[in-house]
Structures are given as structure tokens and as C-alpha cells.
C-alpha positions as CSV (number, residue, x, y, z in Angstrom):
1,X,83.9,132.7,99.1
2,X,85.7,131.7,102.4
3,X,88.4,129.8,103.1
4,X,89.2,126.2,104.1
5,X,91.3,123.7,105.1
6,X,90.8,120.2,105.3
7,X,93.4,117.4,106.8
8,X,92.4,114.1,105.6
9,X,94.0,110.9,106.6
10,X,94.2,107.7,103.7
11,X,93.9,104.6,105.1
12,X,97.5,102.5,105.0
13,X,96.1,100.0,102.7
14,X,96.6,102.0,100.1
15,X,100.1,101.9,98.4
16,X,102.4,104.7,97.7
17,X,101.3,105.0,94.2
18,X,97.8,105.0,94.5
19,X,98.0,108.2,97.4
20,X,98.2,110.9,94.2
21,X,94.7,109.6,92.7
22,X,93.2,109.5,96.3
23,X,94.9,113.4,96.8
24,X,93.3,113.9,92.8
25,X,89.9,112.2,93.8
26,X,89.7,114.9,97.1
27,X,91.2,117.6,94.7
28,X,88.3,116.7,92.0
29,X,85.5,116.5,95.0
30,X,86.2,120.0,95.7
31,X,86.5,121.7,92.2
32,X,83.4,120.1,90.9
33,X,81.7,121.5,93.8
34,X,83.2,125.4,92.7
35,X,86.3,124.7,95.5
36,X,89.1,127.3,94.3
37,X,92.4,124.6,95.6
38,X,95.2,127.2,96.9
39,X,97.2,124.7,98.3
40,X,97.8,121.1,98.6
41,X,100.4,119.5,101.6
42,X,101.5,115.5,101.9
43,X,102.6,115.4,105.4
44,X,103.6,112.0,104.9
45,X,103.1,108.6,106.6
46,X,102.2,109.0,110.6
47,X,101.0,107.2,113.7
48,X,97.0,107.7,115.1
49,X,96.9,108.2,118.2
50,X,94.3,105.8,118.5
51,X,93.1,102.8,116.1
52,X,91.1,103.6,113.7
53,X,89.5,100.6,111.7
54,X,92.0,98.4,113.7
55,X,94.9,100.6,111.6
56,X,97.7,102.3,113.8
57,X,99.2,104.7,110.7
58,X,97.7,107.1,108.6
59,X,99.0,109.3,105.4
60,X,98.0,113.0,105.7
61,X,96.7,115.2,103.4
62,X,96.3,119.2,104.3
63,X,94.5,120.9,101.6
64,X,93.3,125.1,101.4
65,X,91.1,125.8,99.6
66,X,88.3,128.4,98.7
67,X,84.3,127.8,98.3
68,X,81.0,129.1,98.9
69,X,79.8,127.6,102.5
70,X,76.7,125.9,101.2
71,X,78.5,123.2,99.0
72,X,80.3,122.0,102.1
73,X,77.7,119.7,102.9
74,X,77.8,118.2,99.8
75,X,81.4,117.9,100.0
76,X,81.4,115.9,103.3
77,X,78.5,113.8,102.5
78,X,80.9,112.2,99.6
79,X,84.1,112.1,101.8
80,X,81.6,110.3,104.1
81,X,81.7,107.2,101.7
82,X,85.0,107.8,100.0
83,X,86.5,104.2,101.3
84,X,90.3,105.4,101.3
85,X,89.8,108.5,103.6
86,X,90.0,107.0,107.0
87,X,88.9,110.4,108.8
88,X,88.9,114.7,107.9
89,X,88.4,117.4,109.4
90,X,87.1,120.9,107.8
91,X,87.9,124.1,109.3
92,X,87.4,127.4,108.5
93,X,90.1,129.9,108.3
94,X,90.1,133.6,109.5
């Protein structure tokens, strides 16, 4: 298995308390796709630096985590049409 990160940005419409089930929803995305989580990072409330969906803030999210390359696409293809994640990014770690 090789590792990963992935930032993810949740859209500002979404309140304060309803960030943790979008974090668990990403978190669950990943395990049930054999995603080992090593670590899991709010960075907090920021601005874009450009609009996005006519939004000028973003919360991010930086998660590390371990899987097997093939179930990445997978993985994206339901953050595609996950509503509350704005944008992400998956890179690979050395």
C-alpha cells in the first residue's frame, strides 16, 4: 500500500457543526475502500484565491492516509458528487 494525502475544501454553507460528519463521510469514503487513515488535519476556515461556485471561503481538510492505488479511482469518482466538498486534491507521498 502507498501513501496519500488529500486536502479537501467544504463549501461555507455548511455550519460548524455539520464539518465533523462531512470530515466522517471523507474518513468513511476511504476506509470502505481498504484506506488505512494515519492522520486527519482541520486547517480551519480560509479564503480561495479565486471563487469557486460564487463562494470566496473554504474550510480545509488534510487527510494521510494509506491504500492500494487501484481504489483511488473509485474514491474520486464519489468525492466527485459529494455536494459539500467544493474541490480536492490527491497526492502521493514519497
Amino acid at each position: 500500500m502507498k501513501k496519500y494525502e488529500i486536502m479537501y475544501i467544504i463549501s461555507p454553507t455548511v455550519l460548524e457543526e455539520g464539518r465533523d460528519s462531512v470530515i466522517e463521510k471523507v474518513s468513511e469514503l476511504l476506509t470502505s475502500n481498504g484506506a488505512n487513515i494515519l492522520k486527519t488535519e482541520k486547517w480551519g476556515e480560509r479564503k480561495l484565491a479565486y471563487l469557486i461556485d460564487k463562494k470566496k471561503t473554504g474550510f480545509y481538510v488534510l487527510t494521510t492516509f494509506e491504500i492500494d492505488g487501484t481504489k483511488l479511482a473509485e474514491v474520486e469518482s464519489k468525492l466527485n458528487i459529494t455536494e459539500e466538498v467544493m474541490r480536492y486534491i490527491v497526492v502521493k507521498q514519497d
